[in-house]
C-alpha positions in Angstrom: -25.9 -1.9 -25.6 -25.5 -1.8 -29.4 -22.8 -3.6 -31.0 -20.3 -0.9 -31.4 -20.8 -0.5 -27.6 -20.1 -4.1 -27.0 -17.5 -3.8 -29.2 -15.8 -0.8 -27.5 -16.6 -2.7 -24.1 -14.6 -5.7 -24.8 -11.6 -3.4 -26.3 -11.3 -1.5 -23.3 -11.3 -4.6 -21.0 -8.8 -6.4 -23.2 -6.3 -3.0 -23.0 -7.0 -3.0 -18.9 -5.9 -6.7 -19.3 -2.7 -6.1 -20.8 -2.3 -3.5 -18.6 -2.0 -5.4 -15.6 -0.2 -7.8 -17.3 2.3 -5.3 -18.1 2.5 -3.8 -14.4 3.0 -7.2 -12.9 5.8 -8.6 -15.3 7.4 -5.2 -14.5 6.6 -5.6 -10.4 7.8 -9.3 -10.7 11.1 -8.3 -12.1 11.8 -5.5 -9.2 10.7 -8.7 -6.9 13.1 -11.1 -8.5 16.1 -8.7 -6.9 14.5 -9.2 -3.2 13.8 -12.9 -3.7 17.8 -13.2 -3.6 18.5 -16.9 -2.1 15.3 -17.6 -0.9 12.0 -19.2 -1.5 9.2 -16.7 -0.9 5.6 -16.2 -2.1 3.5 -12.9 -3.6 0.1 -12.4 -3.3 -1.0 -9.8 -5.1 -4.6 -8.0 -5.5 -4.9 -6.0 -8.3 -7.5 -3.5 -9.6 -9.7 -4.2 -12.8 -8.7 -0.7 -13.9 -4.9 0.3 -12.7 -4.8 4.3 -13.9 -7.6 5.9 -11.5 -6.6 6.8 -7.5 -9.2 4.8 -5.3 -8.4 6.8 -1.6 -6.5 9.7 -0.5 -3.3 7.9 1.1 -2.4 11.3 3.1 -5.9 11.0 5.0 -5.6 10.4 8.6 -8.8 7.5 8.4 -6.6 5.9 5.4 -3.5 5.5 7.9 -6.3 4.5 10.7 -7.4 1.8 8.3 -4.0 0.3 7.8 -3.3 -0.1 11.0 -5.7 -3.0 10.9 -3.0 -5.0 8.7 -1.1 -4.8 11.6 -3.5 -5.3 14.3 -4.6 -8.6 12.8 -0.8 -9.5 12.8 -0.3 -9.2 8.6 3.0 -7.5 8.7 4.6 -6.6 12.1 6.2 -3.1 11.1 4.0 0.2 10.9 3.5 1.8 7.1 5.7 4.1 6.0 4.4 6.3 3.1 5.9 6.2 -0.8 5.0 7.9 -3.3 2.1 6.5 -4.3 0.8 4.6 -1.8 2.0 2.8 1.4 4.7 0.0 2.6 5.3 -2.0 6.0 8.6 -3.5 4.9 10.2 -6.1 7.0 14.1 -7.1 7.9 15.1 -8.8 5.0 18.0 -10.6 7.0 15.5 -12.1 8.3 14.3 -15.9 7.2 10.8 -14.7 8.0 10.6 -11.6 5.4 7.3 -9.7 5.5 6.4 -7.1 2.9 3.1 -5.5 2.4 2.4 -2.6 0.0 -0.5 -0.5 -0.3 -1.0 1.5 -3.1 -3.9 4.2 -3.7 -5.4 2.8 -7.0 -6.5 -0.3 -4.5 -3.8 -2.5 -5.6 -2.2 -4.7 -2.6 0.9 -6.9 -2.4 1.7 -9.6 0.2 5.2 -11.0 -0.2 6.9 -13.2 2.1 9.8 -15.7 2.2 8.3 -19.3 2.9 9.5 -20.4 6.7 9.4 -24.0 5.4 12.2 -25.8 3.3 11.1 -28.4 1.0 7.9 -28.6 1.9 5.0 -26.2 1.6 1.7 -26.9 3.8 -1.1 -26.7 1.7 -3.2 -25.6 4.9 -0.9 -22.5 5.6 -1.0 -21.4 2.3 -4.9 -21.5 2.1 -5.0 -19.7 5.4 -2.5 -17.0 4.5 -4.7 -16.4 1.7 -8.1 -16.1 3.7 -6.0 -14.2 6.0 -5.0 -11.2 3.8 -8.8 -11.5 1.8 -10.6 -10.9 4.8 -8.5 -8.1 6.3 -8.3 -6.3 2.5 -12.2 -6.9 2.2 -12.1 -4.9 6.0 -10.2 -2.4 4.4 -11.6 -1.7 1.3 -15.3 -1.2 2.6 -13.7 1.0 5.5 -12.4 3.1 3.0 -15.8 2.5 0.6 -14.1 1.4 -2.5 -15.9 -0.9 -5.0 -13.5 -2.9 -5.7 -13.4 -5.9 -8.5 -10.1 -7.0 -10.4 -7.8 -10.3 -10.0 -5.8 -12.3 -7.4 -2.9 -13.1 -9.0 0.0 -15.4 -7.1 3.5 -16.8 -7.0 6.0 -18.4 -6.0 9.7 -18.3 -6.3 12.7 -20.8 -6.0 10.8 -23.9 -5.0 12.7 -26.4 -6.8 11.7 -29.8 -5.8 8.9 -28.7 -3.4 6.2 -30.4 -2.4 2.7 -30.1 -1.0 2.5 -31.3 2.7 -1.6 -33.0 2.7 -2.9 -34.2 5.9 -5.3 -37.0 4.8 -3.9 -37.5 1.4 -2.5 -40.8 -0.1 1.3 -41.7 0.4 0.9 -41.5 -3.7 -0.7 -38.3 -3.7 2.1 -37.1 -1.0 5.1 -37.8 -3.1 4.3 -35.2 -5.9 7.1 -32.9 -7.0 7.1 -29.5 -8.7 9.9 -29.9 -10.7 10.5 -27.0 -13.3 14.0 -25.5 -13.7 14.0 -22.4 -12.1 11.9 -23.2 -9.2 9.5 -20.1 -10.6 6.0 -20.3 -11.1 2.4 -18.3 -11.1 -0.9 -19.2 -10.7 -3.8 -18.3 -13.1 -5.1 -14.9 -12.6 -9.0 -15.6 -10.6 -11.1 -13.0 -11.5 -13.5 -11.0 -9.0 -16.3 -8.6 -8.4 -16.7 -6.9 -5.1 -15.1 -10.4 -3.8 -16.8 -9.6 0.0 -19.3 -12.3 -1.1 -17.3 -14.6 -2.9 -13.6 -14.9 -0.8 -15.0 -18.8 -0.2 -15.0 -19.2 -3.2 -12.0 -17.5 -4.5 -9.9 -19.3 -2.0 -10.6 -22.7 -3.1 -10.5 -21.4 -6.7 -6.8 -20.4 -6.1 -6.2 -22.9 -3.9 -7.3 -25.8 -6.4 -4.8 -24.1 -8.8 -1.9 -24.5 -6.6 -2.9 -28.2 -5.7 -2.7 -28.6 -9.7 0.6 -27.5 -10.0 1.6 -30.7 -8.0 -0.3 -32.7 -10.3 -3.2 -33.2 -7.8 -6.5 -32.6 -9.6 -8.3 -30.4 -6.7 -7.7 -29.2 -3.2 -9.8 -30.6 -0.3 -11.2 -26.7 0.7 
């Protein structure tokens, strides 16, 4: 590549950057309105490039594929179609709110309200995590999309959590998150074709949550 290539190259990434950016501020709003009362989690995984339509959602193999988020017990309600993707909502009455949407362009959003109260697991997140990675890797190489971009999380009305550690000092136990609004998101991890690298990217995200209750790594 010459230089105006590179140059161009690192334009265009920087504008899909801001993109996403721009999509998730927007999606985190719209969230804020379901969040209501309760403290709930959002995992999303979003495309490197948002614009461009990755698989037909109207195919009958695309609805065979999705069924796999509910065979492996992801969301418990069948996808209904939107217009632009898929959604298995869940009752939101309900203390144990499940939401799962499936858009075409690739991008997938996990959002839950946490069945804890004060205290989040540390091993429940990181398995909800692997949980949703390996049945999305399942999906996307089913439906034989490359797929690179970010995992992107957060969390919502946590005020005074903590992190419940098994095999963690008393000290280490008694961090708090305090912020004021109980809101907060983990650094974007970035990714390419994350089949090889959801070990990786699990502790990577994992060690960021861990750090937002001042302890300097997880134990993944």
């Amino acid at each position: 590549m010459n230089i105006y290539q590179i140059e161009e190259s690192i334009k265009s990434r920087e504008k899909n950057r801001e993109k996403v950016r721009t999509f998730l501020d927007k999606r985190n709003r719209e969230l804020l309105k379901l969040v209501k009362n309760n403290s709930a989690m959002n995992i999303s995984i979003v495309p490197h490039v948002l614009e461009k339509e990755r698989f037909d959602i109207f195919s009958r193999h695309t609805e065979r594929t999705l069924e796999n988020f509910v065979r492996k017990n992801i969301v418990r309600n069948r996808f209904i179609p939107t217009f632009d993707g898929f959604l298995s909502p869940g009752d939101t009455e309900s203390h144990e709110y499940v939401q799962l949407l499936v858009r075409a362009n690739g991008y997938i959003e996990y959002f839950q309200y946490l069945p804890f109260r004060d205290k989040l697991p540390a091993n429940w997140f990181r398995d909800e995590l692997e949980k949703l990675l390996e049945i999305t890797d399942e999906f996307y190489r089913d439906l034989d999309i490359n797929f690179r971009g970010w995992i992107h999380v957060e969390f919502y009305n946590m005020i005074n959590y903590t992190l419940k550690i098994e095999d963690i000092s008393e000290k280490e136990q008694s961090h708090l998150l305090r912020n004021r609004d109980g809101y907060f998101e983990l650094p974007s991890v970035a990714f390419e074709e994350y089949s090889c690298e959801r070990t990786r990217l699990v502790k990577k995200v994992n060690d960021f949550l861990w750090r937002k209750f001042g302890i300097t790594r997880s134990n993944v």
